[in-house]
N, C-alpha and C positions, 0 to 999 in steps of 0.2 A: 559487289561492294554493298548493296545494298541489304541481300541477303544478308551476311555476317553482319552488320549494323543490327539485322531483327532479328538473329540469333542472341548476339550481345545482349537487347534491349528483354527480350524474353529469359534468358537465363538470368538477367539481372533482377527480373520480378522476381522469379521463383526462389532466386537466393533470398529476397527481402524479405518476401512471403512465410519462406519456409523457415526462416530463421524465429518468428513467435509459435510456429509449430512445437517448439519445442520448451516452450516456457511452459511449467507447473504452476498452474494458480493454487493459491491454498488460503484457506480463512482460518483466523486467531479470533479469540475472543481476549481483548485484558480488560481487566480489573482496574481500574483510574480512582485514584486518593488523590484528595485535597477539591474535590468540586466543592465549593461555595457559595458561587454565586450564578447568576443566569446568563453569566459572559464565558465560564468555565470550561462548561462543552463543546462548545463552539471552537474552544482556541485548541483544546483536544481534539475537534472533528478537521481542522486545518492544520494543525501540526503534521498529524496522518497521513491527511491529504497530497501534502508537499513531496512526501518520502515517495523518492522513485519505485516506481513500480506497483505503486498501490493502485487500487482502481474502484474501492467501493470502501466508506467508512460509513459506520451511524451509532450513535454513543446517545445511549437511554442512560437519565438521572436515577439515583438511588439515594436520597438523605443524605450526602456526603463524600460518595462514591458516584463511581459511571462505570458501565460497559458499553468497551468498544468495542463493534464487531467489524473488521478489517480482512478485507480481501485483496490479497499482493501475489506476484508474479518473485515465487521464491530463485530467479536467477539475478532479481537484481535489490532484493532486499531480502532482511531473514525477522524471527520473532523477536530478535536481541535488539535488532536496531531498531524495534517500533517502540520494544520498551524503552530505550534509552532515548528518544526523542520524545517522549509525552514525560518522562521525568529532567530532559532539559528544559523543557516549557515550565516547568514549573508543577508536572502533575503525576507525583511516581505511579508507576502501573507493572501491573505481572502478569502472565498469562496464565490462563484457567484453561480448563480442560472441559 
């Protein structure tokens, strides 16, 4: 019994383990309109943030604008839904190439 208990316990790592194996990380860069003030970026660098599967944001000022460079695990978010979450916040953005 015991044996099959750490059979169990070991195949149930390698499922848990192996199952990020298989996630695509990819980075986007957008383009963010409407920065104005010095609270701006910040609420763009947390918006980001929140969206599952991200794992890395950092949003440089531009007079107006911002770029966000964003690093997400494309099985559980995509480019569409970053842009449309920093233009619910209040910050429309497009992705750049």
């Amino acid at each position: 019994m015991k044996l099959i208990t750490r059979l169990a316990a070991a195949l149930g790592l390698v499922l848990a383990t192996g199952a990020t194996a298989f996630a695509a990380e990819q980075t986007a860069t957008l383009e963010v309109q409407n920065i104005s003030c010095v609270t701006c970026a910040p609420i763009v660098r947390r918006t980001l943030t929140r969206m599952p599967g991200v794992s890395r944001v950092t949003v440089a000022e531009h007079s107006g604008t911002a770029t966000a460079t964003v690093t997400f695990d494309t099985t559980r978010t995509n480019i569409a839904a970053l842009v449309q979450a920093t233009t619910n916040a209040g910050f429309p953005s497009r992705a750049v190439q």
